[in-house]
C-alpha positions in Angstrom: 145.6 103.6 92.3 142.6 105.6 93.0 142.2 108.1 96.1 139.4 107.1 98.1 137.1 109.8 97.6 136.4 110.3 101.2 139.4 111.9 101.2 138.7 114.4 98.5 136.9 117.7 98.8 133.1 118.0 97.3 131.8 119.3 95.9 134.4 119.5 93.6 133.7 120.7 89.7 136.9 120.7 87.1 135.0 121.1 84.1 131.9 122.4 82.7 128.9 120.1 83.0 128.3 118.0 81.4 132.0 117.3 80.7 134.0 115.9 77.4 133.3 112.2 78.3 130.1 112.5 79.9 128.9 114.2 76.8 130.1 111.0 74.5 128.7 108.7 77.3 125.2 110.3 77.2 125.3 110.3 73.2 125.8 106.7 72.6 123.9 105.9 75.5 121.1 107.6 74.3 121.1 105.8 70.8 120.8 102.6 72.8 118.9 102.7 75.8 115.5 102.6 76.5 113.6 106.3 75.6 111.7 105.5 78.3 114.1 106.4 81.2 113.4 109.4 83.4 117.3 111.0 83.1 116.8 114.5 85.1 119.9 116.1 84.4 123.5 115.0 82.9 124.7 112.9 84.8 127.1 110.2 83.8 129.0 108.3 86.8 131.9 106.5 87.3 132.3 106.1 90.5 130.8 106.5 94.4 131.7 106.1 98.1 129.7 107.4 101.1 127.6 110.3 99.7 130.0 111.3 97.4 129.4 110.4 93.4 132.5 111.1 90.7 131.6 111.2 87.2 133.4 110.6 84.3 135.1 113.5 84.1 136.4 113.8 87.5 133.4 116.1 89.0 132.3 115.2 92.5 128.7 115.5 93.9 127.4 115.2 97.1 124.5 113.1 96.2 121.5 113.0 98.5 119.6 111.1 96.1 121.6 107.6 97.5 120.4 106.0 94.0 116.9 106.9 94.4 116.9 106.0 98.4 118.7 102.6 97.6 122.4 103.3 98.9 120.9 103.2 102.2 124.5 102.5 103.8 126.2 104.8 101.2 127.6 104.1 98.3 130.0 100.9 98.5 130.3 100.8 101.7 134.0 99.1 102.9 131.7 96.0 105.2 129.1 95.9 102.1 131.6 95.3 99.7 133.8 93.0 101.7 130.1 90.4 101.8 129.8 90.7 98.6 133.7 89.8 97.5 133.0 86.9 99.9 130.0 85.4 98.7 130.9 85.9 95.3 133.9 83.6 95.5 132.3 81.4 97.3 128.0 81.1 95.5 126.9 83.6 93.0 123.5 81.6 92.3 121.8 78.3 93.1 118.1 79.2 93.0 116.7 79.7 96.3 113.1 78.4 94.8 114.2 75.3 93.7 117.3 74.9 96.7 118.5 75.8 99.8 122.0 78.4 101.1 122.4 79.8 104.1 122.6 83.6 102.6 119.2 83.6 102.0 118.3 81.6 105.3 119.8 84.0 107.6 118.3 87.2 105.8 114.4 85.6 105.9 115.1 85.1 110.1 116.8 88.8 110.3 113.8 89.9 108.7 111.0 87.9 109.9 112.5 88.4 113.8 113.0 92.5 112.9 109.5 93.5 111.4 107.0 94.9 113.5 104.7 92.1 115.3 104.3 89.2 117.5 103.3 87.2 115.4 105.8 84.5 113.4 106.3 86.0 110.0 107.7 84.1 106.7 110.0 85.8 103.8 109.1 85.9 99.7 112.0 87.1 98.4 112.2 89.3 94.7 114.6 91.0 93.1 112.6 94.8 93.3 110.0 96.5 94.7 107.6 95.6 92.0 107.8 92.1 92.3 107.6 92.7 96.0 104.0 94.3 95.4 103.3 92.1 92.9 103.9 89.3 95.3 101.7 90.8 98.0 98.9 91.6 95.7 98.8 87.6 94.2 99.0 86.8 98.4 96.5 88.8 99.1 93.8 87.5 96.7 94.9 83.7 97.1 94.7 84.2 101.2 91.4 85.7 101.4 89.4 84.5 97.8 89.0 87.8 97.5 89.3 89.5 94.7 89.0 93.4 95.5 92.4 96.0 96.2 92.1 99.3 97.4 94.9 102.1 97.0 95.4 106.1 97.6 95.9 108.5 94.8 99.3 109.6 94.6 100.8 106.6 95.1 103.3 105.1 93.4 103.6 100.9 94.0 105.7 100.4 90.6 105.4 99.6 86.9 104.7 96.4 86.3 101.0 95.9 85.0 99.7 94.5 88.6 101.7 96.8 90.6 101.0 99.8 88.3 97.0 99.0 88.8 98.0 100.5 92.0 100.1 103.4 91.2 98.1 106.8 91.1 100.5 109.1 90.3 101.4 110.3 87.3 99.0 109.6 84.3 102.5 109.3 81.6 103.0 105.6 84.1 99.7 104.6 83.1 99.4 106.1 79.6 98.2 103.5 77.0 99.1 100.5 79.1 95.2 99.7 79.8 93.6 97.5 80.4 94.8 97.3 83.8 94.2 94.4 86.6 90.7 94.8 87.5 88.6 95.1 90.9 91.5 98.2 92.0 90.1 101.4 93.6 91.6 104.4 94.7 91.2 106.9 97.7 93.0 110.2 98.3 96.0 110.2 100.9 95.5 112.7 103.8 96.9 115.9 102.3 97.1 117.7 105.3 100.2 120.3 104.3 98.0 121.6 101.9 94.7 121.9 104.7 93.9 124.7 106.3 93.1 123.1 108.9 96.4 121.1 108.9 97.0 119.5 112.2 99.7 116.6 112.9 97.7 114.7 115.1 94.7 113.8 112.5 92.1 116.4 111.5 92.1 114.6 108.6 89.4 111.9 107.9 88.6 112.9 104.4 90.2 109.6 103.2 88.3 106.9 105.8 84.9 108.9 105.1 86.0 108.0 101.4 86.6 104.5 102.0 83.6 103.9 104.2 81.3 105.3 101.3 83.1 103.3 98.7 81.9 100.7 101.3 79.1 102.2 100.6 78.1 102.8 97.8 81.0 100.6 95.2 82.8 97.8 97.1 81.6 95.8 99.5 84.3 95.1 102.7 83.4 91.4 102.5 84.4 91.5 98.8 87.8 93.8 99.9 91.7 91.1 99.8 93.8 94.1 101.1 94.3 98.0 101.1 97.8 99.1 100.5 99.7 101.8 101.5 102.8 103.5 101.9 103.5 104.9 105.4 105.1 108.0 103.8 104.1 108.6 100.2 107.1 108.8 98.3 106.9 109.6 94.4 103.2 111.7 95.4 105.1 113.9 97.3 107.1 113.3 100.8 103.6 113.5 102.3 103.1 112.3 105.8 99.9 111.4 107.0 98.7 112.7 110.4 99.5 110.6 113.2 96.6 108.9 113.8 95.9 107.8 110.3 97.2 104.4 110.0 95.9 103.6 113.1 92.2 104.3 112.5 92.8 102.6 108.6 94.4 99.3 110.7 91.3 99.8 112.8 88.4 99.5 109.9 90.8 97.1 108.2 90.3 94.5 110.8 87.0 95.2 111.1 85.9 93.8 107.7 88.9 91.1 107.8 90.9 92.8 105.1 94.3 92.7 105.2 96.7 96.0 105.7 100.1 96.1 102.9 102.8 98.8 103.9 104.9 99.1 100.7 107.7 99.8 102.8 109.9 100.0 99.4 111.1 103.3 100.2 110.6 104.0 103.5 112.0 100.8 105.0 115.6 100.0 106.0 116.2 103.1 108.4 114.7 105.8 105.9 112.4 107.8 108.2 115.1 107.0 111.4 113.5 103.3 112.2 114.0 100.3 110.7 110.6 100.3 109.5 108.1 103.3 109.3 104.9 102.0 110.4 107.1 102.1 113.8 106.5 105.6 114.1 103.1 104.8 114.1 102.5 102.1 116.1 100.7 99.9 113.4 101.6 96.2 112.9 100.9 95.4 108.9 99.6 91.9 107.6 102.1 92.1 104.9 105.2 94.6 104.8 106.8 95.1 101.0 110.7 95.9 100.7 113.0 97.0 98.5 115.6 100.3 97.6 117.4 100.3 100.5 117.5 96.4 102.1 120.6 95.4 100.1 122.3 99.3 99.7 122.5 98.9 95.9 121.9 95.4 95.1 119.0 94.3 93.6 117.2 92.8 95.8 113.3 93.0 97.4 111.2 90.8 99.8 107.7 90.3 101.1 107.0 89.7 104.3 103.4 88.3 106.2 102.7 87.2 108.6 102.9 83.2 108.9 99.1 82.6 108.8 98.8 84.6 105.8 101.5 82.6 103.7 99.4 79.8 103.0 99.9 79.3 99.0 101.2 75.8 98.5 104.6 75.0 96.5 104.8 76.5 92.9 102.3 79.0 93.1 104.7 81.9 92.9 108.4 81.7 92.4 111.4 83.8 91.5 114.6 82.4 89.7 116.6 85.6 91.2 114.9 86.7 94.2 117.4 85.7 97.6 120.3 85.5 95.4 123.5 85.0 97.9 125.3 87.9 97.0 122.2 90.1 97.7 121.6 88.5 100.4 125.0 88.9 102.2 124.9 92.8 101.0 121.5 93.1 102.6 122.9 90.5 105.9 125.9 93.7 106.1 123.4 96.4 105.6 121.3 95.0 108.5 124.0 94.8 110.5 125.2 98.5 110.3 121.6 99.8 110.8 121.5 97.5 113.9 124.8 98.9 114.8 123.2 102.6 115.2 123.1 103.7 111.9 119.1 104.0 112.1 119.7 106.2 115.2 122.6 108.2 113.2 119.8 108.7 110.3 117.3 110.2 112.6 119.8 112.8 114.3 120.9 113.5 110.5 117.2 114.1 109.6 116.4 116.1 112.3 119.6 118.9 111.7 118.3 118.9 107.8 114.5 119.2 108.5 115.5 122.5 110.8 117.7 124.0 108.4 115.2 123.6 105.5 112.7 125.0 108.0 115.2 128.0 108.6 115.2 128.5 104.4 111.6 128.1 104.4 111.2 131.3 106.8 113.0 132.9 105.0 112.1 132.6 101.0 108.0 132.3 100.3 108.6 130.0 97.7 108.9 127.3 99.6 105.7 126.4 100.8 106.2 123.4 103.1 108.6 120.8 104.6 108.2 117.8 105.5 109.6 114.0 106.3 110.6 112.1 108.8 114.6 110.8 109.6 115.9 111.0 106.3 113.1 111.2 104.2 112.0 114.7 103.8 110.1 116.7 100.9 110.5 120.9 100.4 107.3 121.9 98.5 108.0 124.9 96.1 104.5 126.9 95.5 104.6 130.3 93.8 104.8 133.0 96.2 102.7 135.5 95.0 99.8 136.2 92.0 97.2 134.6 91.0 98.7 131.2 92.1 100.4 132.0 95.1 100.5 129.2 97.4 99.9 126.6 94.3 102.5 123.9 93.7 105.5 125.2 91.2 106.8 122.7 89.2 109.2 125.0 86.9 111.1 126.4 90.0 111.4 122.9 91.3 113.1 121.8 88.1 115.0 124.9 88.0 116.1 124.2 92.1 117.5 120.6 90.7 119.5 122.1 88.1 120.6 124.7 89.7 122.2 122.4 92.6 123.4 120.0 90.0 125.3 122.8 88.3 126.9 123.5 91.8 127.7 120.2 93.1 124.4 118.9 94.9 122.5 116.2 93.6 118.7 115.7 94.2 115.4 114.5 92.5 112.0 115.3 92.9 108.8 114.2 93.2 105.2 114.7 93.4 104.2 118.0 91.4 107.1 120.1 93.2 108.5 118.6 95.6 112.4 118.0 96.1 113.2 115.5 98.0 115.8 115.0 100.2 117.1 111.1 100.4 121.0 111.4 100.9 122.6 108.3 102.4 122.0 107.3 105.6 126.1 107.8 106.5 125.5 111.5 105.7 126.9 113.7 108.2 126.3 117.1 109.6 129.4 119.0 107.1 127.7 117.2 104.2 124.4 119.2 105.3 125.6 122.4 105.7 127.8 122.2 102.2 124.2 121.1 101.0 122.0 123.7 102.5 124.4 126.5 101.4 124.1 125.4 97.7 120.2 125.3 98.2 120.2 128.4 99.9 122.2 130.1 97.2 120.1 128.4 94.3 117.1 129.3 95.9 117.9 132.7 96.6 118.8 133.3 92.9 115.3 131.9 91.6 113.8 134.3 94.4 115.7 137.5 92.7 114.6 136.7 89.1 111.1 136.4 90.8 111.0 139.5 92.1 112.7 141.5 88.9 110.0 140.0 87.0 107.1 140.7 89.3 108.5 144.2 89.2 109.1 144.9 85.9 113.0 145.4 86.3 114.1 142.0 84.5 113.1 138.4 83.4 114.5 135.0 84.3 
């Protein structure tokens, strides 16, 4: 029988990476699978627990990537994996479209009764964050008769076509898929970190000047369904707006009787240290998208709106999938240990990493910014000197990823170079400090080469 691996030491590297069996793993894998998978390093796992992965070979990582922010309790959790045992012996599917089961009952009042608002909500659920967006978008235009959608640049909603008419942020997602849904426009995000003028509390109204001229000048409000947005860009960057920003956008949003979508995929469930991020803002959404993290690595997402909003009559959208029981009981366990303090725990946990990435950033110019909130946070990586000083630095944050992966760490990135930081929410302080030390001593390597080459004395 198997250790746990909570009782083994990580990281923990016995061969050279990638090993023996991951190497045949990733070769037949990659004569099968799909070329269009974004694989950022060689990684082939066999097994997880907390925030520690195994591979195939017997290598252990601390992973702060939690599955791309979906292992939101860890990764199989003891009370996770002891719902889904149960349901699965008991209902493993009876479509919740068609009939009625108590799994997906009791999630739909967790979630309606937990999200931010007054007002009675009601529950769509999907099986991703996609069809979460999707399923907001087709609300959006049946509850108003409109037909226009505004989004930000940067922003990433998802690939399918409708929810990719929203994305904005990389061109390869969009690349030859045209044409796209119609009647979508796009508006910058508040880029404040890279502002000179950068202030927290909302120097920033580049983007509402933006949508008041596309007012203007393109759109008319009157013609407008919804605006979405993500609370924290995610895949742009880690960006976080100033304060005062989704305030003022709820502000002209009601104005002109549009209706306000967080895509709360990523940011929801506890990421940024509350259950939901427009929390930390005081903003109360028409509609709220989820995904990632709800079910802490079942696939699972949901839609929620408020009740007066939810008026599309039977059969006019559906999903054979979405609120399967065994989803649902994952995601009825995850709630309960984020209602237990586990939100509370994420937000201490952030705020220890966000100072020690601060302390690194003191000390090595090339990184040029930190940022996030609970457990969500971005380290920008800009050159630090020449021509481009300051300018993002893609290469050394590719470099940063496989230089932590070759030690032990995993991570991802996002936006131009940006690592992010999205380690499970059950991640504890030692688990940050073995992190930052690997960062610090990858980083400081990169920083070496950079300075033998701006001298002359070497190359990396």
């Amino acid at each position: 029988m198997l250790r746990p691996l909570a009782d083994e030491p990580v990281p923990h590297l016995v061969t050279e990476l990638p090993g023996p069996q991951a190497r045949q793993l990733i070769a037949e894998d990659e004569r099968y699978l799909s070329p269009s998978y974004t694989r950022v390093y060689p990684l082939a796992v066999a097994r997880g627990s907390g925030v520690v992965i195994e591979d195939v070979d017997g290598n252990r990582f601390l992973d702060f990537t939690a599955g791309i922010a979906v292992c939101s309790t860890g990764h199989c959790h003891p009370r996770v994996v002891q719902a889904i045992q149960r349901q699965a012996e008991q209902l493993l599917h009876m479509s919740g479209t068609d009939f009625y089961y108590a799994p997906q009952k009791d999630l739909a009042r967790r979630l309606a009764l937990a999200a931010p608002g007054k007002d009675p909500k009601r529950v769509f659920f999907t099986n991703s964050g996609a069809e979460a967006i999707e399923a907001a978008f087709k609300l959006a235009r049946f509850h108003t008769g409109r037909k226009q959608i505004i989004a930000f640049r940067g922003a990433f909603h998802g690939r399918t076509l409708g929810a990719l008419s929203l994305t904005a942020s990389k061109v390869v997602q969009r690349r030859r898929f045209a044409p796209l849904v119609p009647n979508v426009s796009h508006i910058d995000f508040p880029y404040c970190f890279r502002c000179p003028r950068r202030a927290a509390d909302g120097c920033c109204g580049q983007p509402l000047e933006q949508l008041q001229q596309l007012f203007r000048q393109i759109v008319a409000p009157d013609e407008v369904a919804a605006v979405f947005v993500e609370p924290i860009q995610g895949e742009g960057g880690y960006i976080v707006p100033p304060a005062d920003f989704h305030r003022r956008l709820r502000q002209i949003t009601q104005e002109h009787g549009i209706l306000l979508v967080a895509d709360e995929v990523q940011t929801g469930m506890g990421r940024t240290g509350r259950l939901f991020a427009m929390e930390h803002f005081g903003v109360e959404p028409d509609i709220i998208c989820l995904a990632k993290g709800i079910a802490s690595g079942m696939p699972l997402g949901a839609m929620i709106a408020r009740a007066d909003i939810m008026t599309w009559p039977r059969g006019s959208h559906a999903s054979t999938f979405g609120g399967n029981p065994v989803s649902c009981a994952a995601a009825l366990a995850t709630l309960d240990l984020l209602e237990e303090g586990l939100v509370d725990h994420a937000a201490r946990m952030g705020r220890l990493l966000l100072d020690a990435l601060n302390r690194l950033a003191r000390r090595y110019p090339i990184i040029g910014d930190v940022r996030g909130l609970g457990l969500m946070i971005g380290m920008e990586l800009v050159h630090p000197s020449g021509p481009q000083a300051g300018q993002p630095f893609p290469e050394a944050a590719q470099r940063v990823l496989d230089g932590c992966f070759r030690r032990g760490l995993l991570l991802l990135t996002c936006g131009e170079s940006t690592v992010r930081f999205c380690p499970p929410l059950v991640v504890q302080q030692r688990h940050i400090e073995a992190a930052i030390q690997i960062l610090d001593e990858v980083i400081a390597q990169i920083d070496r080469e950079a300075a033998a080459l701006a001298t002359g004395k070497g190359t990396p």
